[in-house]
N, C-alpha and C positions, 0 to 999 in steps of 0.2 A: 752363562747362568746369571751373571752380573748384567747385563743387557736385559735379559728378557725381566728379570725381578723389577727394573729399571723402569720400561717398557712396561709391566704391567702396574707400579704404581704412580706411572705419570697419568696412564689412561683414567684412574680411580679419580687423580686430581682433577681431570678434567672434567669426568661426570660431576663431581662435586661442585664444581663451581660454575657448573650450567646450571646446577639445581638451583644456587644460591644467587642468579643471574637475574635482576631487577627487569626482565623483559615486558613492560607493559600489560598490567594485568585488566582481566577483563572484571565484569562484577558478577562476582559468583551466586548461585541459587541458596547455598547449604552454607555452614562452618566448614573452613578445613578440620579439624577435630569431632570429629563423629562420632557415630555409631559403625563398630569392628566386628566383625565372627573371630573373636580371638580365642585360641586354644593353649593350653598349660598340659605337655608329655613331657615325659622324664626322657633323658636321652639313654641310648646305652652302655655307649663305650666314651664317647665324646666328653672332656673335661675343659671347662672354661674357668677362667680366674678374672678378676674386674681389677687385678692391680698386677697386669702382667710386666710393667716397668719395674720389678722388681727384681726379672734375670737379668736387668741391665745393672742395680746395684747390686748382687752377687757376685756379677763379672768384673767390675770395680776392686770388688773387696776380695775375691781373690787373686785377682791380677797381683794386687798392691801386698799379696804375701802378708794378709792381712792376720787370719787365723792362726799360719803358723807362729806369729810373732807372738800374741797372744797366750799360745798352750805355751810358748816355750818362756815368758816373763811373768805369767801367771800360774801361780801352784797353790791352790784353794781347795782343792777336792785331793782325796788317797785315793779313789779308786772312777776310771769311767767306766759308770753305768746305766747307758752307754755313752752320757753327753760328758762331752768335754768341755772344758771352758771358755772356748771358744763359740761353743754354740749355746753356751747359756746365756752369752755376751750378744751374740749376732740375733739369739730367738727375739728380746725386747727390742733390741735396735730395730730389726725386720718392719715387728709389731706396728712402731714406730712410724716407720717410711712408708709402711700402708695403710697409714690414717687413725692406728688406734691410740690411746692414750692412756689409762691405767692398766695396769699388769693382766685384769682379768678376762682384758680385749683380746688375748693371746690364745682363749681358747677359741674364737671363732677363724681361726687361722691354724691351727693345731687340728682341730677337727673339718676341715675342708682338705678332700684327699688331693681335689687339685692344686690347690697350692703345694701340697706335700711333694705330688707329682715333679710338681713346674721347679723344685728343690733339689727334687731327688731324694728325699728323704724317706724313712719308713716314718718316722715319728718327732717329733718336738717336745721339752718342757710346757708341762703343765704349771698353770699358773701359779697354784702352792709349790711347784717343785723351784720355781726364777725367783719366788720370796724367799725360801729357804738358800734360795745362790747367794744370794745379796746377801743375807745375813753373818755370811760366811766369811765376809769382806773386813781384813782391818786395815788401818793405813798403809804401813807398807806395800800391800795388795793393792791399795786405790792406787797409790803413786806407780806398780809396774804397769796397771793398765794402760793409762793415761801417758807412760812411756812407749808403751809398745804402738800407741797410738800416733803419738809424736813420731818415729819411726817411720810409720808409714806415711806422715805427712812430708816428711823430709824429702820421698823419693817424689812427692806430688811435685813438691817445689822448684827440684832438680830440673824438671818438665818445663819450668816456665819460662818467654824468655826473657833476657837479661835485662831490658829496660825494666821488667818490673820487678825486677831483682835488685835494685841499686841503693832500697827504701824502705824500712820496713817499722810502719808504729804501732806499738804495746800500749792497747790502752788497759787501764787498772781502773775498776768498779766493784762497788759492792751493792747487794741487793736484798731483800727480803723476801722469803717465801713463808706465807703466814699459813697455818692452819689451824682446826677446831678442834684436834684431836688433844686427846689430855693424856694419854701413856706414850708420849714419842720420846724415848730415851735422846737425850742429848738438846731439846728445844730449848730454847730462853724467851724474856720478855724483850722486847726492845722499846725503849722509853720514848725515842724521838720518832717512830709509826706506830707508836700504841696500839700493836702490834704480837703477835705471841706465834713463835715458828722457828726458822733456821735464819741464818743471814749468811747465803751463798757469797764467797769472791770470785770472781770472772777476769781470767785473765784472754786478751783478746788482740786480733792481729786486724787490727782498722783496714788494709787495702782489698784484704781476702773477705774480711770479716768471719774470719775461723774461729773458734773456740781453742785456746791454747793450753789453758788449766780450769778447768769449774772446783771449789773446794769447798766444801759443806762447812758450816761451823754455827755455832746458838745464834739466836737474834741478835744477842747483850754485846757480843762480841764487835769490840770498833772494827770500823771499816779497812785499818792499817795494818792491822795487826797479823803479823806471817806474812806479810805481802813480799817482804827482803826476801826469804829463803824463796819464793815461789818465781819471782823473779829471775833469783841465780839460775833456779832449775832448767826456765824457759831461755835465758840469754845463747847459751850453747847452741839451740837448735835452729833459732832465728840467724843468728852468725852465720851456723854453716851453708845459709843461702842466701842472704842479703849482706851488702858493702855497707848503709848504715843503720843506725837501731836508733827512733827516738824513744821515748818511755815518756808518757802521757797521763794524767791524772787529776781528779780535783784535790784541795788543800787535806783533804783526810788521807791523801799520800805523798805528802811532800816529808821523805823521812830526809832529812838533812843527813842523820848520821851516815850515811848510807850515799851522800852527792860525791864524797871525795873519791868512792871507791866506784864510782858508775864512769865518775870523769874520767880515770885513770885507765879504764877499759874501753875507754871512745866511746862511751854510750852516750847520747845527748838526752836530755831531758827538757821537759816545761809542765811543772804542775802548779796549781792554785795555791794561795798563800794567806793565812788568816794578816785579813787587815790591822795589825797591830799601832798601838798607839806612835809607835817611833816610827812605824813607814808612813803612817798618813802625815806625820810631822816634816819627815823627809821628802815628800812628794812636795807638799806645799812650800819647799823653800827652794825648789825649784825656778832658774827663771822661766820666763814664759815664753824665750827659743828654744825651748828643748823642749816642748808638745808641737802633736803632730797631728792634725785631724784625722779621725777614722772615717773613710769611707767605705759603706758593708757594701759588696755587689749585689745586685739583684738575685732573688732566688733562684726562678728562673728565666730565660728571653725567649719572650713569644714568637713563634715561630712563623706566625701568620697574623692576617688582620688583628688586632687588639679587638677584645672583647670592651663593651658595654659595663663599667664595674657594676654589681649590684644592689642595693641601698644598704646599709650600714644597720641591719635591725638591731644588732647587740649595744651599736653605739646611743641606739636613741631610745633605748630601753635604759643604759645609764644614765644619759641624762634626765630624762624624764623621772624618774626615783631616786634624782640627788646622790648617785652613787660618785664615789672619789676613783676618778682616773688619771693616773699614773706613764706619764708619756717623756722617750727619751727622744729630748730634743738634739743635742749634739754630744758629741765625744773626743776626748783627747786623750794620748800614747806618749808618754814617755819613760826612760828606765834611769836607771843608779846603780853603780857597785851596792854590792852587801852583801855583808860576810854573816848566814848564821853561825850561833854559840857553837851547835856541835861540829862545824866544818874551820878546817885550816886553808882552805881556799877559799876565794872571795868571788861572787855570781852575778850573775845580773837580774838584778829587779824591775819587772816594768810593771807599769803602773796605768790603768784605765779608768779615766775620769769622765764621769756620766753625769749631765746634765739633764735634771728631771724636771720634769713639771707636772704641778698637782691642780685635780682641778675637782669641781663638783658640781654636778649639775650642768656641763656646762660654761660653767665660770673658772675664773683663774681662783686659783687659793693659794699657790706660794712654788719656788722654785728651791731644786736641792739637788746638791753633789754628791755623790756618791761616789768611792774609787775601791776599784779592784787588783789585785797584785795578783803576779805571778813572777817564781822563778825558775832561772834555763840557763844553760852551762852554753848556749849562745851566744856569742857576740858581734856576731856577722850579719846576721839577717834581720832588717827594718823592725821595729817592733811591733807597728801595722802588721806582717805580717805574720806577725809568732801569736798574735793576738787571734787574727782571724783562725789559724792555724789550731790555735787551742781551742776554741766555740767549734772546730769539727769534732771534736768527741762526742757530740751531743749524737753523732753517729752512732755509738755504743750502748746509748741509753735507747734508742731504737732497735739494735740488734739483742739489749735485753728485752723490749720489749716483746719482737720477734719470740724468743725462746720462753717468756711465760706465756702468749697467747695463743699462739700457731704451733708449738710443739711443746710438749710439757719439760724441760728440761728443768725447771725449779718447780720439782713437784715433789711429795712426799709419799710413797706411797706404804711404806714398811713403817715397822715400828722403833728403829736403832737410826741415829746419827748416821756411822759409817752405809747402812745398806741405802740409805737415801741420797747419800753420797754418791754410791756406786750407781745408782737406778738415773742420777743426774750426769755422770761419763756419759752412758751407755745414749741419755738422752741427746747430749753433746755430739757424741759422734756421729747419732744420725744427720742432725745437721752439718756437721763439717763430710759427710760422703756429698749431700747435697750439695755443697761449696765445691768440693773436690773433682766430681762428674761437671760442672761446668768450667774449672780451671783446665781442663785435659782436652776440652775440645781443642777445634783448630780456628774457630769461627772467635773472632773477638767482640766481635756483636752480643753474641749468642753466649759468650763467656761473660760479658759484663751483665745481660739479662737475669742468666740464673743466679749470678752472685746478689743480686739487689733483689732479686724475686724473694716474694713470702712463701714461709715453706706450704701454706697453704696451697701457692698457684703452682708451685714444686708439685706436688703429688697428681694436682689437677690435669698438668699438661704433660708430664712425663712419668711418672707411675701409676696413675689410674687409667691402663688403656689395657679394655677386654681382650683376652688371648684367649685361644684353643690350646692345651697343652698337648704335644703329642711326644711321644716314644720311639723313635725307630732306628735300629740298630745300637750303634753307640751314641746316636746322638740326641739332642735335646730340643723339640721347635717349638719356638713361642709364636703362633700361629696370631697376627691380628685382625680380630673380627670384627672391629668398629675403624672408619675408615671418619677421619676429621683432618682438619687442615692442618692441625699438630704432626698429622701422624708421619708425614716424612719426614721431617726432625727428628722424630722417635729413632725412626731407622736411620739415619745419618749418624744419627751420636752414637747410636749403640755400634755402627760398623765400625766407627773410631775407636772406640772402647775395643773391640776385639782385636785392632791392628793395633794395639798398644804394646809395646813390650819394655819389661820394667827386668832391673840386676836382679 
């Protein structure tokens, strides 16, 4: 059976790519794009779906013991009827992975029998009935999901192998989801984005680029704040699959109180550090064997010929309008013990001094130092490279950007703190099944594609491929009726997916 399936989509390959085969073309009379006899009949029994990548995420999420985890840490509802809460969790997530984006996207997938079919389902929450779930939600509640979820990531991790298991870094961010709405219980103002909304925390796993904790809170609310406890929460689970743990952050989470008890648990750290008046004193009394010059490597190396660069419009649009720019000519690295007030151990500070030059128009206008700190329970590693080490977090500001533009996870769509809360998990998790379906392959190629992939090219090439749904017997066939270069892929991952077997 494996033979002939085989066999019939290598032949498909090959028509397709005779189609697509640059064979000398002649000059045609007409457009390719013409004039059609196209006709529009209802079919009668035949059901098609346009995001049939979707029995491939189903089969993920129950493989992974996903539901049961959920009904059994989650208890929100007294009675099912008939949705449990699992499937009030999984209907938005679904929604989600099929390109929609506010809650009310759920009816065009609730009311499509094929998709119901391709489910198995008779029915789905309506979209008043997933606002009224979420509202349901109070912390405790948010925190068993978010465990139950955790859970399931744990048996992902188990999966992987052991080189990438040896490493594992926690970055900590905070962000701002603004809205226009003026009855959303729990919003604030936020003074430094003049700004008016939520200020979500992200807690996040840099190699996977997972979603580890999403936590709602006002805008007002600093960046710091509950980050200890959320921290504790996450160290557990990273543990139980990686040898070591850094924790990563800029200066709005360097809680000192909180270094003696990371150290004391092996957790290594490097966050940003307000430039205070006694460290820029102390750097400067530095001799000048103990800087180190930075050098950044290249973004990235051309693989072939070097391109031609191409003129510099922005540059001579500055200059041309007297504009002040702002350029780092060189850089130096060095560190110092230092003990903060609230710590009884003493860290290491290092220190990056940036040489700038200012100019206008054009012209020179003056040069200027500038230094940056950071501290890290480090003392092994060059400070060149705890420095370069730290400038990858800038990775995370990327993966938030990911999760406000390509998938609504910092989005509001209820009127309560907490259900906004829950509507931003349930957002999360969609992206971490996406992370999760490309960590389980076998293909390391194709595991590091999806992990970097935008969830937009996510859906494009692997959930949005038209199926025939069919019924027969006990089984379920996702029939596919568009035939693309993706599509043996589609079918490779998903046969991995089915030979998976998890405790």
């Amino acid at each position: 059976m494996k033979a002939k399936k085989a066999k019939k989509a290598a032949k498909r390959q090959e028509d397709l790519q005779g189609r697509l085969a640059n064979t000398g073309f002649t000059s045609s009379s007409e457009p390719l794009l013409g004039d059609q006899p196209i006709r529009y009949e209802l079919a009668d029994r035949t059901r098609v779906i346009p995001m049939g990548g979707i029995g491939a995420m189903h089969t993920l999420v129950t493989k992974l013991h996903l539901p049961e985890l959920l009904n059994k840490k989650v208890s929100v509802l007294k009675r099912h009827l008939p949705y449990w809460e699992s499937d009030h969790i999984l209907s938005p997530c679904y929604n989600i992975l099929t390109g929609g984006k506010p809650l009310q996207d759920i009816n065009r997938l609730r009311l499509d029998e094929g998709y119901l079919e391709a489910l198995g389902v008779e029915r789905l929450p309506a979209p008043c009935t997933a606002g009224d779930f979420l509202r349901r939600f109070e912390e405790k509640d948010l925190i068993a999901v978010q465990e139950a979820i955790n859970q399931a990531r744990r048996t992902v991790w188990q999966r992987m192998k052991e080189e990438r298991r040896r490493l594992a870094i926690v970055d900590l961010d905070g962000t701002i989801t603004p809205t226009d709405g003026e009855c959303k219980e729990g919003m604030d103002y936020c003074a430094y984005k003049k700004q008016w909304g939520y200020g979500p925390l992200l807690i996040s796993l840099a190699q996977t680029r997972e979603v580890l904790y999403v936590v709602n809170r006002p805008a007002s609310v600093p960046s710091h704040q509950g980050v200890a406890d959320w921290v504790q929460r996450a160290l557990p689970h990273v543990r139980s699959a990686f040898e070591t743990i850094w924790l990563r952050g800029d200066s709005d989470f360097s809680l000192t109180k909180e270094f003696d008890g990371w150290e004391e648990e092996g957790v290594m750290f490097i966050f940003g550090y307000d430039a205070q008046a006694n460290l820029i004193e102390q750097a400067e009394a530095l001799p000048s064997r103990d800087w180190k010059g930075l050098h950044r490597p290249p973004k990235y190396e051309v693989q072939t010929t070097p391109r031609t660069k191409p003129d510099n419009v922005k540059q001579e649009i500055v200059e041309q309008r007297g504009f002040e720019r702002i350029e780092t000519v060189a850089e130096e690295v060095a560190s110092f013990p230092y003990r903060p007030t609230a710590c009884k151990k003493t860290y290491r500070m290092i220190v990056l001094r940036k040489q700038l030059e200012i100019t206008q128009g054009g012209e020179w206008l003056r040069d200027e130092i500038v230094s940056f700190f950071y501290i890290t329970n480090d003392w092994m590693t060059p400070a060149t490279e705890l420095v370069l080490f730290y400038d990858e977090r800038g990775g995370q500001e990327h993966l938030i950007g990911q999760l406000k533009s390509s998938i609504p996870v910092f989005h509001a769509p209820t009127d309560t703190l907490e259900a906004n809360w829950a509507y931003m998990i349930i957002a999360a998790l969609a992206w971490n099944l996406k992370v999760w379906y490309g960590l389980l392959l076998e293909e390391p190629k194709l595991q590091q594609q999806i992990q970097r992939m935008s969830f937009t090219s996510f859906l494009e090439r692997f959930i949005h491929v038209p199926c025939q749904i069919l019924t027969t017997g006990r089984r379920l066939i996702y029939r596919i009726v568009q035939f693309t270069t993706d599509t043996l892929t589609v079918l490779s991952t998903f046969e991995q997916l089915i030979a998976l077997r998890f405790p």
